[in-house]
C-alpha positions as CSV (number, residue, x, y, z in Angstrom):
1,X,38.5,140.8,43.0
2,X,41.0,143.6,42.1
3,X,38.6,145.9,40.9
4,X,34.8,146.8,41.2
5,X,33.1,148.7,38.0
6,X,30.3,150.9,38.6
7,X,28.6,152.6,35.5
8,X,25.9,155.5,34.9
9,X,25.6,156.4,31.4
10,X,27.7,157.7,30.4
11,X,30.5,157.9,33.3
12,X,31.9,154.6,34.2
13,X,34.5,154.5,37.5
14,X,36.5,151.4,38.2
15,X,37.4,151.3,42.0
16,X,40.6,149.1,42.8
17,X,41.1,147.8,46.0
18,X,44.8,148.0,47.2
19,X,47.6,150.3,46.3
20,X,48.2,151.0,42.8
21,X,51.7,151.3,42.9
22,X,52.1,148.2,44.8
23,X,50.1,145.9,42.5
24,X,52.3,147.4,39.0
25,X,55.1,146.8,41.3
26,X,54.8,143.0,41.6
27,X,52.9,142.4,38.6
28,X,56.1,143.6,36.9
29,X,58.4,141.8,39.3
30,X,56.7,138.7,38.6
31,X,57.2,139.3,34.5
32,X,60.5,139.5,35.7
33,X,60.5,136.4,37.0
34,X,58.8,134.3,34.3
35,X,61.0,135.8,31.9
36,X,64.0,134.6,33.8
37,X,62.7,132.1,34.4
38,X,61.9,130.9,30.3
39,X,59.0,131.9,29.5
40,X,57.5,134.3,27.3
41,X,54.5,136.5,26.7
42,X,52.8,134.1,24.1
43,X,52.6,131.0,26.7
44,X,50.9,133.2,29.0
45,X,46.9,133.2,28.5
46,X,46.0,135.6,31.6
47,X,47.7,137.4,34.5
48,X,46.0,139.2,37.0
49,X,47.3,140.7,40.3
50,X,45.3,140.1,43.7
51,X,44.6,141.8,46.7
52,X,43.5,140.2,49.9
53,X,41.8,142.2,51.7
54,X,41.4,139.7,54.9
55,X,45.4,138.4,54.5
56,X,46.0,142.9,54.6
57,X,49.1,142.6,56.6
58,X,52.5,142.9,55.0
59,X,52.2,140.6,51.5
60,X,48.5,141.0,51.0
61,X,49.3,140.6,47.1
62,X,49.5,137.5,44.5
63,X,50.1,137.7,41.4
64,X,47.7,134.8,39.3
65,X,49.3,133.0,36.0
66,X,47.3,131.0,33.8
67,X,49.8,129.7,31.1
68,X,48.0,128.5,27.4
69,X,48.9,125.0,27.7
70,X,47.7,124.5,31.1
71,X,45.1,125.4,32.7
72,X,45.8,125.5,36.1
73,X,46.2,128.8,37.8
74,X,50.2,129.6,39.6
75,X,50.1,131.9,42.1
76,X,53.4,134.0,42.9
77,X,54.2,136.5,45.4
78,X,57.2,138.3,47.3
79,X,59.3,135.9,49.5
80,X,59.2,138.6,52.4
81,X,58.7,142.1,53.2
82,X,61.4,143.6,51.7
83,X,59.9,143.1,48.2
84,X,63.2,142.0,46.5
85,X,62.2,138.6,45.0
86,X,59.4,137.0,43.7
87,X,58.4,133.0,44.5
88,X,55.7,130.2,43.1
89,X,53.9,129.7,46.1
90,X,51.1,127.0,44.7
91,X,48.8,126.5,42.8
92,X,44.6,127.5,42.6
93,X,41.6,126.3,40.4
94,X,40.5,129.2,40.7
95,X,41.2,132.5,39.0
């Protein structure tokens, strides 16, 4: 999870765990990516950007693509720690 909500009417917070700046960064990397790579913003059904908190270390992000016409969920994420290029890494039932 990427993002826990509390809420007390009528002040809600929404605590994200991670670095901003580093989940816009490879969210829009991996738009990047799936644009180069064909596809287009009406194939994709839901994107969401993950933070694993027990991988931490140097990637600790993924980025999760479920596309309309499948429903399996593609999982991308920098090829190393410089950040310069974005890879499919696999694949998760899971979203």
């Amino acid at each position: 999870v990427t993002g826990v909500q509390t809420c007390a009417l009528p002040i809600c917070k929404l605590y994200f765990l991670g670095n901003q700046n580093e989940r816009e960064k490879i969210l829009n990397a991996t738009i990047w990516k799936l644009s180069k790579d064909g596809y287009n913003e009406n194939e994709i059904k839901k994107i969401k950007v993950r933070y694993d908190a027990m991988n931490g270390g140097l990637i600790p992000y993924e980025v999760y693509v479920v596309f309309k016409d499948d429903s399996t969920v593609k999982i991308y994420s920098w090829i190393s720690v410089e950040e310069k290029q974005i890879e499919y890494i696999g694949t998760s039932a899971v979203f």
